[in-house]
Structures are given as C-alpha cells and as structure tokens.
C-alpha positions in Angstrom: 24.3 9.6 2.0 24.8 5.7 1.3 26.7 4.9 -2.2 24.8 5.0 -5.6 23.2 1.8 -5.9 23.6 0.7 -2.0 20.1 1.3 -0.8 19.0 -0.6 -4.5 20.6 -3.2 -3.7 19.6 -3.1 0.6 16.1 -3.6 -1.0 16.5 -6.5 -3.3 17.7 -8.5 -0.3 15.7 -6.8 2.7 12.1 -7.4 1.2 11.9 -10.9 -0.3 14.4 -12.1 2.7 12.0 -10.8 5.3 9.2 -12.3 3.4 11.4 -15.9 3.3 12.3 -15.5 7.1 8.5 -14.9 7.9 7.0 -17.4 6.1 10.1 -19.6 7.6 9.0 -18.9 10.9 5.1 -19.0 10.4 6.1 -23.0 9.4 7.9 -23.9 12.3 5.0 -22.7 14.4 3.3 -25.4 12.1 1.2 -22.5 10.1 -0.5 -24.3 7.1 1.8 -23.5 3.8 -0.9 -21.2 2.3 -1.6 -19.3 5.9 1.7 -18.8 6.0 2.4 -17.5 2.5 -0.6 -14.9 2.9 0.5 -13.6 6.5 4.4 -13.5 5.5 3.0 -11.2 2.4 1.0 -9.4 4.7 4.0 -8.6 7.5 6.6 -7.4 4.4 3.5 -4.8 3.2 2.8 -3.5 6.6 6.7 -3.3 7.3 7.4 -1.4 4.1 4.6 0.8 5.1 5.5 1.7 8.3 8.9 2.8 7.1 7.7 4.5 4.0 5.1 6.7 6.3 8.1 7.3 9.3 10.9 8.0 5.7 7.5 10.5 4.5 7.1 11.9 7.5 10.9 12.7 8.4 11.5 14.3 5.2 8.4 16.8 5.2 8.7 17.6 8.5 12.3 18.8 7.4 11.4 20.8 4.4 9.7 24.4 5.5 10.3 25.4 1.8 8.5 23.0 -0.3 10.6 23.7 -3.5 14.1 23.9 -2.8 14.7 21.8 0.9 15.9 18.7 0.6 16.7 15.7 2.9 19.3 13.0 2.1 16.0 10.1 2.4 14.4 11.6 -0.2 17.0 10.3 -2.8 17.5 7.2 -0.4 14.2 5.7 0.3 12.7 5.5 -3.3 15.6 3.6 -4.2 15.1 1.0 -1.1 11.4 1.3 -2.0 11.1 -0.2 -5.4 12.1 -3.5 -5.2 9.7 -4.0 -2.8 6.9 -2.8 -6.0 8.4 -5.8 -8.3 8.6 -8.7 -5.4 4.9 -7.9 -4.1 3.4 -8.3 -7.6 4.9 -11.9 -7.0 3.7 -12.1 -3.3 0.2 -11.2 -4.7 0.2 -13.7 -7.1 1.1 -16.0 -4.5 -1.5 -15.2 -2.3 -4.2 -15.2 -5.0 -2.5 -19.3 -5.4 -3.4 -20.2 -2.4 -6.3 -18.1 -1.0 -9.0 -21.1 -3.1 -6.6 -23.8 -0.6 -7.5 -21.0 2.6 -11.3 -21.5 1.6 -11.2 -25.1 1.4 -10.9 -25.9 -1.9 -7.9 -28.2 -1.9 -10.3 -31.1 -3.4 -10.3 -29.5 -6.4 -7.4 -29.9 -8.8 -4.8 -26.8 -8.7 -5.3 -24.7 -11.7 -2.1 -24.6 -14.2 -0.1 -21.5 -13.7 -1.4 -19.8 -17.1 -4.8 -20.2 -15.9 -4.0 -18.9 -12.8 -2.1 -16.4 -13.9 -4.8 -14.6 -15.8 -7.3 -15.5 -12.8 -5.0 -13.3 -11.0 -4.4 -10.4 -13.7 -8.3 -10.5 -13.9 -8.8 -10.0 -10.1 -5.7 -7.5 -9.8 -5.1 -5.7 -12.5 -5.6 -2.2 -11.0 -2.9 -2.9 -7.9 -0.4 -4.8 -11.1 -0.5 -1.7 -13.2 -0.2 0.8 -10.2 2.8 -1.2 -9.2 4.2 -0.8 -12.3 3.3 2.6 -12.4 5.6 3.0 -9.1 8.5 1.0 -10.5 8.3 2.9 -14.3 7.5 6.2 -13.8 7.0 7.4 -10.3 10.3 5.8 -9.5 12.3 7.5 -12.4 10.8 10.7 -11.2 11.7 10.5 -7.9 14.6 9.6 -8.9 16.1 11.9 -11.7 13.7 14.1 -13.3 13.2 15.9 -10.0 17.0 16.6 -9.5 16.5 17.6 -5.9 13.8 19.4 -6.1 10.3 19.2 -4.1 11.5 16.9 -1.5 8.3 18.1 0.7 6.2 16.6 -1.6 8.0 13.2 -2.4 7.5 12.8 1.5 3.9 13.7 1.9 3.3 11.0 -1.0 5.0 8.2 0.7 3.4 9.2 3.8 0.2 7.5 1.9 1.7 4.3 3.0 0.0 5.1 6.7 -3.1 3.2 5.6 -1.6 -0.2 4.4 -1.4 -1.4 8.1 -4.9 -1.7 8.1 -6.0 -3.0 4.9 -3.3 -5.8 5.3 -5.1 -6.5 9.3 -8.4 -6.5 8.0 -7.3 -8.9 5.2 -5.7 -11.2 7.8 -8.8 -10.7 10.3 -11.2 -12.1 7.5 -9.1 -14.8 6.2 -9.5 -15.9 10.5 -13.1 -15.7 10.0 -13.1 -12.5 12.5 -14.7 -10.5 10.3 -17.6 -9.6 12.6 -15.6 -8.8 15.6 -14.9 -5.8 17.3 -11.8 -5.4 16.2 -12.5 -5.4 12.6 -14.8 -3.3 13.2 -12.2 -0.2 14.3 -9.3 -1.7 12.1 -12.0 -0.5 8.9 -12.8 2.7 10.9 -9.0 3.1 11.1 -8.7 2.1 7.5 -11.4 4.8 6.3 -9.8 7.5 8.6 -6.3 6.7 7.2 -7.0 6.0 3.7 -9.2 9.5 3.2 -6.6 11.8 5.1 -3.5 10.2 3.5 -4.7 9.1 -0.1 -7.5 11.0 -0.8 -7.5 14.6 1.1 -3.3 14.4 0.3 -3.5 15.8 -2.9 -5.4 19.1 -2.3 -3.4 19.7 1.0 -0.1 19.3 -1.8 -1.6 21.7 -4.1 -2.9 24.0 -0.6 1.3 24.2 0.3 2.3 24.9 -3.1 -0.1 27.9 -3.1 1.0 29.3 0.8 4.5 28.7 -0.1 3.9 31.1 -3.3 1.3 33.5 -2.0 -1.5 31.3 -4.2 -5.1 30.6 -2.8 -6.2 27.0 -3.3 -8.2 27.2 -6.5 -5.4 29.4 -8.2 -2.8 27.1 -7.6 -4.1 24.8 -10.6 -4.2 27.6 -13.2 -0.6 28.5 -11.9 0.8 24.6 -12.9 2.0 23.2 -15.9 -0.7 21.1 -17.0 1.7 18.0 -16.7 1.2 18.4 -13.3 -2.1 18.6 -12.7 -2.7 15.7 -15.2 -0.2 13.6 -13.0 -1.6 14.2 -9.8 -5.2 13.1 -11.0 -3.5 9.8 -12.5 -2.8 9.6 -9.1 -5.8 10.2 -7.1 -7.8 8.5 -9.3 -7.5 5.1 -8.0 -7.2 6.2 -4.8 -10.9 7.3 -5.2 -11.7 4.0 -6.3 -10.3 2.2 -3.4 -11.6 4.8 -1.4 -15.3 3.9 -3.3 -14.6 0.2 -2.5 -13.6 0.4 1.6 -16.8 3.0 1.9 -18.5 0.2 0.5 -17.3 -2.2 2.5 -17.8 -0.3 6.0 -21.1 -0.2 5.0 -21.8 -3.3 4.8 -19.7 -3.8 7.5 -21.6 -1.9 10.3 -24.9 -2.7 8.4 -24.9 -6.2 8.3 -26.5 -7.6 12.0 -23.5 -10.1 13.9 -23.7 -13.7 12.8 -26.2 -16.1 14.8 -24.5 -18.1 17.7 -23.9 -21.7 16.7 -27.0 -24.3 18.2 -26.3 -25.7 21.5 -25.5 -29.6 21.7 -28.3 -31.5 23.2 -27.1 -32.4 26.8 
C-alpha cells in the first residue's frame, strides 16, 4: 500500500497536469483556445472514468464476502479520486466560459466573472453540489468511517464511472455539429445502456448481494438496514434518476427527430 497521503498528493498533480498537457497539445495542433479547453476537460473525465470503473471493478471482483474482504485500492483510489472532484468544478466552469465563444458568440462582450459565475451555478448546480457531495461526505466515508469494511460495495459504486465515456463523446460529437450522425446515435445507446446498468439498476443489485451474502431476499434487505443506510443510498440514486430522466429524454429526441436536410447545390 503507497504512504498516507501519497496517492492525495499523485492526484493533485496527475489530474489538472493531464488537463494542462492536453489542452497544451490540442494548441499546438492549432485547436481554437475554447475547443481546446472543452476537449482537454473532456479527455481528464473520460481518463478518470476509465480508471475509476477498471479500480471498481478490480476490487469487487476481489471481494467474495461483501462485508469483511478488502483490497488495498479501496483505501488507495478514493484518495487519488478526489482531487479530481475539486479541479473539474473548475474545468466546468471553464467550459461553461467558453462554450457562448464555441457557438459564435465572440462579438458579444465577455460577461465579468461574477456574472458568469452565477450563469454557471444556475446551469450546474446539481453536478457542483454532487461534486461536493463526493469530496465532503462520500470521500470521508470511504475514507474513515468505513474502517475497512464493505470494500465490495465501494467498488461497485466507482464502477458507475463506466458511463462518463460516453456522455463526455456525445458532448464532444455535438459541440462538432455531428449530432445527427451514426455515431451519435450508438454513443447515446451506449450512454442509456451504461448509465441504467451502472447508475441506476447498481443500487438494488448492492442491496440484492447484501441480502445473498446474509441469507436476505431482496425486499427484506431494506427492513434489515439501519435507516442511515437506506436514506444514503436514495441521496444517491436520486440524481442519478434524474440524469437518467434527462438522457431518456434526449434519445428520444434523438432517434425521433428526422436527419437534417442536405445543404442546396451551387448553381453550375
């Protein structure tokens, strides 16, 4: 196991360093400053993702009890995780600055920062607050209050990552005006598939192992819970059902709306 404070610390310099050295690169391929911004953001989220989901899936796949096994990444990861919580509320901020320059709106004056600012608090208040959420309480819990304890679970959960891929694709596919292409089309099937098995349909698969593990059918395990738990884990799935709400939304609108007409043809 690495030193307290080591993996902490990895964090603070891996995530807003790979978001420098993207955004970096992205220039010197002469990307636009605000491109580049938005698809460095979008490369640190789908990185942090991908290792979160491969970290989840390691340590559940290690624990057959899921009380009392444990894995040395389940005390690592969260603490290499939550920097990454505090810099992407900046990265988001950033994007939100320059997504009205991405829609051609660089006539207009730039708003001041206050006013952008609560333009963006406005917009994102839900993802701010569940960030915070991860860096004040789900990250203390992880942390300490679990004391080794329920390492199966704690690896299922970051295994909700899975789905950030795609939402951060899609987002890059639309600000490219491809959002009518095929593959936007299966990046939001993958996104519904992804999103419902690993954010929504999680938690009653959490509270289905809890129940095999001690000899519990599923609609007992709930009765057999402190109610602290039960009223965390639907602080928890709540949003998730929103989001959930919003990308059903959106693939229908998606798959409903006809293709876009082709441009006229120039006279010869």
């Amino acid at each position: 196991m690495a030193p307290p404070g080591s993996a902490l610390a990895a964090g603070l310099l891996f995530f807003p360093g790979l978001f420098l050295l993207g955004r970096a690169a992205l220039r010197r391929l002469r990307c636009p400053e605000p491109h580049a911004a938005i698809l460095a953001a979008r490369l640190v989220s789908s990185v942090q993702a991908v290792m979160a989901s491969t970290a989840g899936y390691i340590i559940s796949s290690s624990c057959h009890h899921v009380i009392d096994d444990q894995h040395w990444l389940a005390g690592t990861y969260p603490q290499f995780a939550v920097p990454y919580f505090i810099y992407d509320v900046y990265a988001m901020f950033l994007c939100h600055w320059h997504r009205g320059r991405v829609k051609g709106h660089e006539v207009a004056p730039p708003p001041s920062l206050r006013a952008a600012a609560g333009a963006y608090l406005r917009k994102d208040m839900l993802m701010v607050l569940h960030h915070a959420a991860m860096v004040l309480v789900c990250f203390p819990v992880a942390a300490l209050w679990r004391q080794g304890k329920g390492d199966f679970f704690l690896g299922c959960l970051l295994m909700a990552e899975l789905s950030t891929p795609f939402v951060c694709l899609g987002k890059v596919l639309i600000l490219y005006k491809r959002q009518h292409t095929v593959l936007h089309k299966l990046n939001g099937v993958a996104l519904l598939v992804t999103f419902l098995l690993c954010r929504v349909l999680l938690f009653p698969y959490l509270y289905w192992a809890y129940g095999r593990q001690r000899g519990l059918s599923l609609l007992q395990v709930p009765g057999a819970l402190p109610p602290v738990y039960n009223a965390a884990a639907a602080a928890l799935l709540a949003p998730q059902l929103y989001w959930f709400a919003l990308i059903c939304r959106g693939a229908w609108r998606l798959f409903r709306s006809p293709p876009p007409p082709p441009p006229p043809r120039q006279p010869p």
